[in-house]
Structures are given as C-alpha cells and as structure tokens.
C-alpha positions as CSV (number, residue, x, y, z in Angstrom):
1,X,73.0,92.4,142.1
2,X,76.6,91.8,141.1
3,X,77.1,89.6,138.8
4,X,80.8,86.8,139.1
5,X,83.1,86.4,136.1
6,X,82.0,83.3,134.4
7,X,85.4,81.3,133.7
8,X,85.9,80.7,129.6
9,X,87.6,76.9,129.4
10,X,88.9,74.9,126.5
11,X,86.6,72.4,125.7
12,X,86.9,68.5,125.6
13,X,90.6,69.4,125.6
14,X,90.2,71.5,122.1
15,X,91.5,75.2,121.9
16,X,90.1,78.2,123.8
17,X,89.7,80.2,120.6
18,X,88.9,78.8,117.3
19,X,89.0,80.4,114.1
20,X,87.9,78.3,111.2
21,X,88.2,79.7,106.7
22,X,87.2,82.8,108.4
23,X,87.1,85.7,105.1
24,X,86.6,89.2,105.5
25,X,85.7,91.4,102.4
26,X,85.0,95.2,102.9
27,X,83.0,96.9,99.8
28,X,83.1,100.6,99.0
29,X,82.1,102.8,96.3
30,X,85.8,101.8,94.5
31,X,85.0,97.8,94.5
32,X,85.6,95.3,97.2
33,X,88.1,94.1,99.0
34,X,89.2,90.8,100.7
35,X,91.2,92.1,104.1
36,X,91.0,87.7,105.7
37,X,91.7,85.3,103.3
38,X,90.1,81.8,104.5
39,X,92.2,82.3,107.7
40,X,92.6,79.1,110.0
41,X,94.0,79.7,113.3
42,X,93.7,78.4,117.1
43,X,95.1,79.7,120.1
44,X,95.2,77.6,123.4
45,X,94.6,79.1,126.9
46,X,97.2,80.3,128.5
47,X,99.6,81.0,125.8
48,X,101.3,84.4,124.5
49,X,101.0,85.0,121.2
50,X,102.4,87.9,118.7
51,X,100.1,88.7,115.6
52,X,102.7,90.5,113.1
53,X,102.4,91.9,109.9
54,X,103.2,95.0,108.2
55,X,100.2,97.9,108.1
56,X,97.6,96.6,106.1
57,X,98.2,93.2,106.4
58,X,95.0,92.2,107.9
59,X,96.1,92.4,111.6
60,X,93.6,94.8,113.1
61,X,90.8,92.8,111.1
62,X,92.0,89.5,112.5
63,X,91.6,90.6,116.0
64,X,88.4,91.9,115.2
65,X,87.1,88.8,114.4
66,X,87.2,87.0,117.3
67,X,86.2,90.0,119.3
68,X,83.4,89.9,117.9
69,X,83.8,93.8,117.3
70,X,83.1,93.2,113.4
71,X,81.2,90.0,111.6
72,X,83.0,87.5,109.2
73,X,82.1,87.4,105.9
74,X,81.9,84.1,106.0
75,X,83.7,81.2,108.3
76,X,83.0,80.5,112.3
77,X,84.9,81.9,115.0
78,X,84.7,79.7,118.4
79,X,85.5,81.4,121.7
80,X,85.5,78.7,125.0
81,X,83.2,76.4,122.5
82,X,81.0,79.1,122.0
83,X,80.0,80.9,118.1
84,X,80.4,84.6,118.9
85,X,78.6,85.8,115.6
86,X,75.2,83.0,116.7
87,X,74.6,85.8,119.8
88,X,72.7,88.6,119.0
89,X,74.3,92.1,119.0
90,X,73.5,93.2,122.7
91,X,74.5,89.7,124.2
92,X,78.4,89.9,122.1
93,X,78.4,93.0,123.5
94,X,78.1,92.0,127.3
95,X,79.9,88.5,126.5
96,X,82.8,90.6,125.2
97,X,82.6,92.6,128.5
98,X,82.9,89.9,130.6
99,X,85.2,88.0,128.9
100,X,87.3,89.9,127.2
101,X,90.6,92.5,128.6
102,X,91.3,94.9,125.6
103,X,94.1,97.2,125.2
104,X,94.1,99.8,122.3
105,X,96.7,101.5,120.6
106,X,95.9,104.8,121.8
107,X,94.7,103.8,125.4
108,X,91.3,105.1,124.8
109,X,91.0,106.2,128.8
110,X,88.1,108.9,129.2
111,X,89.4,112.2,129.5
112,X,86.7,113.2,132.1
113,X,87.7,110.5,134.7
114,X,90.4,109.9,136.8
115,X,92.8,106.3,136.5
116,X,91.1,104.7,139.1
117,X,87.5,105.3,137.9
118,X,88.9,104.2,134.1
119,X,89.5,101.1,135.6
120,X,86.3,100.6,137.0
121,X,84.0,101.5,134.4
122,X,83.9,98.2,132.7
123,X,82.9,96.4,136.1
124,X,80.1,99.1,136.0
125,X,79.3,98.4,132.4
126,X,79.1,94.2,132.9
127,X,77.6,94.9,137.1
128,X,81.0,92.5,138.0
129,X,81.7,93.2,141.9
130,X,79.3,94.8,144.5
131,X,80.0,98.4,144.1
132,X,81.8,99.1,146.9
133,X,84.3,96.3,146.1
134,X,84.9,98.4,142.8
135,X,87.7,100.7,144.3
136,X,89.5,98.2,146.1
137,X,89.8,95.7,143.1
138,X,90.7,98.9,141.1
139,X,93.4,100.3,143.2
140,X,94.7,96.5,143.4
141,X,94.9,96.3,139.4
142,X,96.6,99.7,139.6
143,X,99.3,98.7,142.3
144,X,100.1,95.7,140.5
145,X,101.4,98.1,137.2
146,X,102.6,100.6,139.3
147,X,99.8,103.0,139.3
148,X,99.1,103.3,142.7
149,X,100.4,106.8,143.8
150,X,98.6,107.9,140.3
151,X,94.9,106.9,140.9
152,X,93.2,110.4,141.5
153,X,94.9,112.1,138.3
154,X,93.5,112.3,135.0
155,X,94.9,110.8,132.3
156,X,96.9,114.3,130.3
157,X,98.6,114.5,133.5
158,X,101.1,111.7,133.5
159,X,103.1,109.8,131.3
160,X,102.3,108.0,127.5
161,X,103.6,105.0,129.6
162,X,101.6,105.4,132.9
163,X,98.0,105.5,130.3
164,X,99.1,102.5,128.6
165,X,99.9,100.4,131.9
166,X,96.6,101.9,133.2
167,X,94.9,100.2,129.8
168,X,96.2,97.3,130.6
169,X,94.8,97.5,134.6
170,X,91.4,98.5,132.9
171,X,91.6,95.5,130.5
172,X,92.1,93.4,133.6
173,X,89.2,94.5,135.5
174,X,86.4,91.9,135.1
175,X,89.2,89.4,135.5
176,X,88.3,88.0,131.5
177,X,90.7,85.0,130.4
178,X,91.6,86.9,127.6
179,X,93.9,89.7,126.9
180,X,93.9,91.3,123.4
181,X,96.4,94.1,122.8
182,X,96.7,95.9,119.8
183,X,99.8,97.8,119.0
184,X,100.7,98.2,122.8
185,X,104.0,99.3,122.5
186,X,103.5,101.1,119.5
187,X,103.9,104.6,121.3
188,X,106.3,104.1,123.9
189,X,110.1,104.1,124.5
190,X,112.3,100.8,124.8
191,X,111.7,100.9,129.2
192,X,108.0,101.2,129.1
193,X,107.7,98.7,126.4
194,X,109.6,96.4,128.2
195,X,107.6,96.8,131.2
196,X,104.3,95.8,129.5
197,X,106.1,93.3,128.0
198,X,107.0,91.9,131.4
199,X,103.5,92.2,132.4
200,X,101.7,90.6,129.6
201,X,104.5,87.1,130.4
202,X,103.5,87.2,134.0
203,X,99.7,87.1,133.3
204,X,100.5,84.3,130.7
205,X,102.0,82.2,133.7
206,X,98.8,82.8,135.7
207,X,97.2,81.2,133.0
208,X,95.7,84.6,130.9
209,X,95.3,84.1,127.4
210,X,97.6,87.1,125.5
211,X,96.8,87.7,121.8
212,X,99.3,90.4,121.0
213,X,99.2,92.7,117.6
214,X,102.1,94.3,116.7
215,X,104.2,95.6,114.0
216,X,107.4,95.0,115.5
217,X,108.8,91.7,115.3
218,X,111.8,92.2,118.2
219,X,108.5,92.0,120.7
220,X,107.7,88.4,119.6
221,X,111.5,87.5,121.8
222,X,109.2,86.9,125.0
223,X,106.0,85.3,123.5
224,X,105.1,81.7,123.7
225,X,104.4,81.7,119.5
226,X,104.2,83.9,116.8
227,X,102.1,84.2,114.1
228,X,102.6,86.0,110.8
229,X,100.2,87.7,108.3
230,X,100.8,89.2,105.0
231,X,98.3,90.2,102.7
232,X,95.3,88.5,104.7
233,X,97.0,84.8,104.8
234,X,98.7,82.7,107.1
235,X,102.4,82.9,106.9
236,X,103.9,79.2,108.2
237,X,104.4,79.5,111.6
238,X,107.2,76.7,111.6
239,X,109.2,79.2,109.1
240,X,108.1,82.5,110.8
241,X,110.3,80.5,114.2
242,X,112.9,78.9,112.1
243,X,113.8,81.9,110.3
244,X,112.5,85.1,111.9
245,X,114.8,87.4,109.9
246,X,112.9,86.6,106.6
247,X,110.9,89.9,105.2
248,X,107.2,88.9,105.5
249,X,107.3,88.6,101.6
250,X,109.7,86.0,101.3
251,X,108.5,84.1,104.0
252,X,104.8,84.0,102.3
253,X,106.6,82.5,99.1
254,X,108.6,80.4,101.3
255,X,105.1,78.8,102.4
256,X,104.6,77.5,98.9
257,X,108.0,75.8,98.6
258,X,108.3,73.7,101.6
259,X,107.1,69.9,101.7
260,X,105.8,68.8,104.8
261,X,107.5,65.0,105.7
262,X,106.8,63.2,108.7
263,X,109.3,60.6,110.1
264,X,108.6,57.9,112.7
265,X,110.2,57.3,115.8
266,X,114.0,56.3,115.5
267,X,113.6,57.0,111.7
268,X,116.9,58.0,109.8
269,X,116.5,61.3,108.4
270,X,119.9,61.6,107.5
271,X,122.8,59.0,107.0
272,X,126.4,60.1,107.9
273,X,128.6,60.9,105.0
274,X,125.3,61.1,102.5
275,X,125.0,64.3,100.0
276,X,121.7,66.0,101.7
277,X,119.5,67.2,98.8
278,X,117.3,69.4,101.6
279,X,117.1,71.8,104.0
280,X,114.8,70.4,107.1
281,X,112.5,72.6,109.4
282,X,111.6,70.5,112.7
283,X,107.2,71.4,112.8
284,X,106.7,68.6,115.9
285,X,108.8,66.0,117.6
286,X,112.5,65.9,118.2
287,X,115.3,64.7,116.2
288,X,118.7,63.3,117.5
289,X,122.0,64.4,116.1
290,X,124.3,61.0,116.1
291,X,128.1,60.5,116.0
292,X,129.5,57.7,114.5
293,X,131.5,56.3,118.0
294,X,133.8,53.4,118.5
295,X,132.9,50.0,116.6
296,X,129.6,50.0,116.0
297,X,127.8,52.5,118.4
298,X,126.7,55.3,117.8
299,X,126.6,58.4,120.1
300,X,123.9,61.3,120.5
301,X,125.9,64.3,120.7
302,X,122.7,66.8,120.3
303,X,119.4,67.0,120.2
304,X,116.5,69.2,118.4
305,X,113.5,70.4,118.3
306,X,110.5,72.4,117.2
307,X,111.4,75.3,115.1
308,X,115.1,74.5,115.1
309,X,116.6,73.6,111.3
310,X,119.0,70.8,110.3
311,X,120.9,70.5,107.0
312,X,122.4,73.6,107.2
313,X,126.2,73.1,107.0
314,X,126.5,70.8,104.1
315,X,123.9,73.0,101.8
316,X,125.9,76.4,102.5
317,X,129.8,74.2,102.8
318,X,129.5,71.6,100.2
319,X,130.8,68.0,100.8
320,X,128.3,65.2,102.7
321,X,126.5,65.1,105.9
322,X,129.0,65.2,109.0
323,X,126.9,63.4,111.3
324,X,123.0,61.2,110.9
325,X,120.2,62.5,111.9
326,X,117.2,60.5,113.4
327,X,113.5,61.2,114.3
328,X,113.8,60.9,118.3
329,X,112.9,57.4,120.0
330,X,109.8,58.4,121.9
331,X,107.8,60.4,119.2
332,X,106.8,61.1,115.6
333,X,109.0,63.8,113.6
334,X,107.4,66.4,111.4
335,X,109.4,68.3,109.3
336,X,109.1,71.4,106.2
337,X,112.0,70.2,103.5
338,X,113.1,72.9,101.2
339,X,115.2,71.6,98.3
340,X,118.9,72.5,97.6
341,X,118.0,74.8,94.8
342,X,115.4,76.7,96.5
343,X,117.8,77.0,99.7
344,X,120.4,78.6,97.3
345,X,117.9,80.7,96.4
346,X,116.7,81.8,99.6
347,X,120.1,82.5,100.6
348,X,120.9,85.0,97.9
349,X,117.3,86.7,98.6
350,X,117.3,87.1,102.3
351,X,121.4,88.0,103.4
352,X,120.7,88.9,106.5
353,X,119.0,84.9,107.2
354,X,122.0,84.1,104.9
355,X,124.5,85.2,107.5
356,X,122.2,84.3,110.8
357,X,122.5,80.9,109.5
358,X,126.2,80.9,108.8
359,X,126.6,82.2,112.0
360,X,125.5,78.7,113.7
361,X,126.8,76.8,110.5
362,X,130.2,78.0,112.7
363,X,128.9,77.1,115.9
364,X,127.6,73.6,115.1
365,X,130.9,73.2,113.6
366,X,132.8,74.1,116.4
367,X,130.3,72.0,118.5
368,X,131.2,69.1,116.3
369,X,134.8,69.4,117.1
370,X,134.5,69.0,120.6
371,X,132.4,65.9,120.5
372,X,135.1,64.5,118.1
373,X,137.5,65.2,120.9
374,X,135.6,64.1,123.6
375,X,134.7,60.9,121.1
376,X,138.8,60.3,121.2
377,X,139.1,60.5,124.9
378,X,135.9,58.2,125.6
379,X,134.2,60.4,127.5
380,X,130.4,59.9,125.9
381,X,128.4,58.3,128.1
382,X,124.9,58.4,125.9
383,X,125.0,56.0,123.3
384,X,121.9,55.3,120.6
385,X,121.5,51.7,118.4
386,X,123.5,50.7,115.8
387,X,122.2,52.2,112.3
C-alpha cells in the first residue's frame, strides 16, 4: 500500500525547525574537537535561507544536525515540533525520507540508473505513490527543471548541470517541506547556478522550506536571510545583512562589540544638529528619517528598516546629525549600536565596507539635498509631530 506525504507544519505558530545550545564534538586518536558551539538557530517554513562559512567552519555539521544524519552532542533539535534524535535509528531514517529533499554537493545520482529512475528511488525507498504513479510524478519533477528530453540517459552522459538539476528533481520527489542543499552550485558555471538558484526562490514561494549551504556569499543576493558561521558560532545575522562585505573574522569580533537598544514607538533616536556618539544597526521595527520643515513641523523624508544602518554620514564626515531619527509610530525599534571608536576602527579593518558605506554616505547626501529643495518649494506632503 502507498503510503501519502504527511505535511510537517509549524506548531502553535512557533518555527518549523528548531535548533536549541545544540554542540557537536568529534574525538580522534589526536584529542577532541568542538565542530557546533552551543548553536541557537530557527528557521520558519517557507523561507530561503543561505548557511555560509568558510571550509571548516561548521557548515556541513550544522546541516547534519537537523537531518538527523549525525547526533548532537548535546542540545535538541526540533523539526515540525518533533525531537528528531528521541526516534530510534530506523524511524529518522524513514522520517528523513519522507520529509526531507536533499541535494548533495556531488549529486550522488546512481550510476547504474537512468534520470528518471533516480528520481523515483526515494518514493520506492518511503512506498510514497502507487507504483505506477512513480513515472508520471517523476517525468513531472524532471519537466519542471528541464529534464524532460533527458530521462532515459544515465547520468555520465549529460551535463554537470543537467545531474545537479536532476538532484534537485530527486530531492523533490516525496514532495517533503524541506529542501536542504549543500554546496549546490559549488560545481557549476555562473548560468547553471543561476538556474538552481531560480528554482530553489520559486519553491520558496510555494511555500518549501530552502536551507541552503554554501561557500559563496554572492548566492545569498536571492535568499530570504542569511546566516553566518565561523568557527562553529553564530555570526549576528543583523551584521551579516547590514554589512555583507565584512570577512567572516571581523564580523565574528564585530558580534562582541555591538549593544543591542531597543526604542519605543515614536522614540527619538537621534536629535537634529546632535554629535551622534554611534553607529546604529536596525534588528526589528522601522525608524523614520525627519526633516526639520517650516515652523514647527517636521517632515518624514525617509524611512528604514531591518538590516539597513543609520549614523553613517556624521561618523565618516564629522560635524552633527543632518536630520532626527525616530523609532517608527506603529512599532517597537531594536537596534545594534557600535560606538564611534569602534566604527573608526572597523573602517580602517574592512576598506572594502569602508567604501560600500561611503558610497551611500554620497547617496543619502545627495537624497538630502533634494528634500531640502523640495522642503523650499513646499512640496512635502507627509508631515510627523512636533519634536
């Protein structure tokens, strides 16, 4: 008897996976070692996501976890509201089956079998589908990346990007909610990483969960959220958004400068014509830019929000603060502050963020002298209360 896909849901509203102070520590005849360091992560379903981290970082192990392809050392890991590691060996094994699209590095399509019965054999393994449904689903997964005209050859006889796309029509098979890749792209040109790209956003809008590793970080451009690793930590994820052209390293040390504030709605952050001792990081909520305009009102000119950075132009120019700043009306503001000194000294360590953010120091400028103009000609029309 075949056997439906049983649909994975978040429960009571919480996250669809759940990783809680989850440590890994391999031993060997040279000592141990610690690859997950207490790691605390979430991911909610139907988002994209892009694991980074240079080689040895902890990536691969991360995904492992809540595969349920190795055990934690310690900590829980929480998949739909269920603890993976509380099953017993045989029962991860079919849950991961059934719930789970994987994509490897290196494909791992069986030699002996054609594309189209690669992309069966997990509905075989998990008995999903009457069997002769098995070919048409297949063919269907195979159309949809392109496959079709392929299905009857092995996989040496077409392209490094034809197996990977068929990986990814495999991993789709039993119709799981979640998609892990690891390394997808890692072995093919610009086009047919692109493609997969594309593919990976399109299942997140039909409401697939994506957990992407990668080493690259230009492939986090199209995900939903990225999150860094380094040395088996957590890198902020606010600061691996604000500031993506930080070196993992400095974005790790970064972590430990920040202070997290939080500001209430219609808080002042910042006060026009103020010296600004910080550098602000926007973690939830939205702030208002605000114009001093005729008399006593004042005029919204812009507004920002998560991930996006304020404070910029006076730290890197000198002088005071060209415009306030306030938490937004309707919610509360959470920002990272990083104090003047340690922004000078992030700007002499990283010159490549150094020059990203003068490059929009410029733009906010220019920005700025157009709503002065428009201010002078009376053409606002949004206007916020009087400080």
């Amino acid at each position: 008897m075949a056997r439906t896909q049983p649909k994975l849901a978040s429960v009571d509203g919480s996250n669809l996976i759940e990783i809680e102070q989850v440590v890994k520590t391999f031993s060997n005849a040279a000592g141990e070692f610690t690859a997950l360091r207490g790691i605390d992560l979430s991911f909610e379903e139907g988002e994209f996501v892009a694991v980074i981290g240079k080689s040895g970082s902890g990536k691969s192990t991360l995904l492992n976890m809540f595969t349920g392809i190795d055990h934690p050392t310690s900590g829980k890991v929480l998949v739909g509201g269920v603890d993976i590691y509380a099953m017993s060996e045989s029962k991860r094994s079919l849950w991961r089956g059934r719930n789970l699209g994987i994509v490897f590095q290196f494909f791992q399509l069986l030699p002996m079998l054609n594309l189209l019965e690669n992309v069966m054999l997990p509905m075989d393994y998990v008995g999903m589908y009457e069997v002769n449904e098995r070919p048409k689903r297949a063919m269907e997964l195979l159309h949809m990346v392109g496959l079709e005209e392929q299905a009857q050859k092995l996989p040496r006889a077409v392209s490094t990007g034809q197996q990977q796309s068929a990986a990814i029509a495999r991993a789709l098979s039993t119709d799981a909610p979640i998609i892990v890749a690891d390394e997808p792209t890692g072995n093919l040109d610009s086009r047919s990483a692109s493609h997969i790209i594309d593919l990976f956003a399109e299942l997140s809008s039909r409401g697939k969960t994506i957990v992407m590793v990668t080493h690259d970080p230009s492939m986090t451009k199209r995900t939903s959220r990225t999150v860094v690793i380094s040395d088996g930590v957590i890198v902020n994820e606010t600061i691996a958004q604000a500031l993506p052209l930080l070196s993992q390293s400095l974005m790790k040390e970064l972590s430990n400068k920040v202070e997290k504030i939080g500001f209430q709605p219609g808080e002042t952050i910042i006060r026009s014509k103020e010296s600004i001792p910080k550098f602000f990081m926007i973690v939830s909520g939205a702030v208002d830019i605000i114009l001093q305009g005729r008399g006593k009102d004042n005029l919204i000119i812009s507004q920002l929000g998560m991930n996006d950075f304020f404070g910029e132009i006076e730290l890197m120019r000198g002088g005071k603060s060209i415009a306030s700043v306030r938490a937004a009306a309707d919610t509360p503001v959470e920002v990272l502050a990083l104090s003047r000194e340690d922004f000078s000294w992030l700007m002499e360590a990283s010159p490549l963020t150094e020059k990203s953010i003068g490059n929009i120091v410029q733009k906010r400028l220019e920005e700025k002298k157009q709503a002065d103009r428009r201010k002078r000609k009376g053409l606002f029309g949004r206007k916020a209360k009087t400080e």
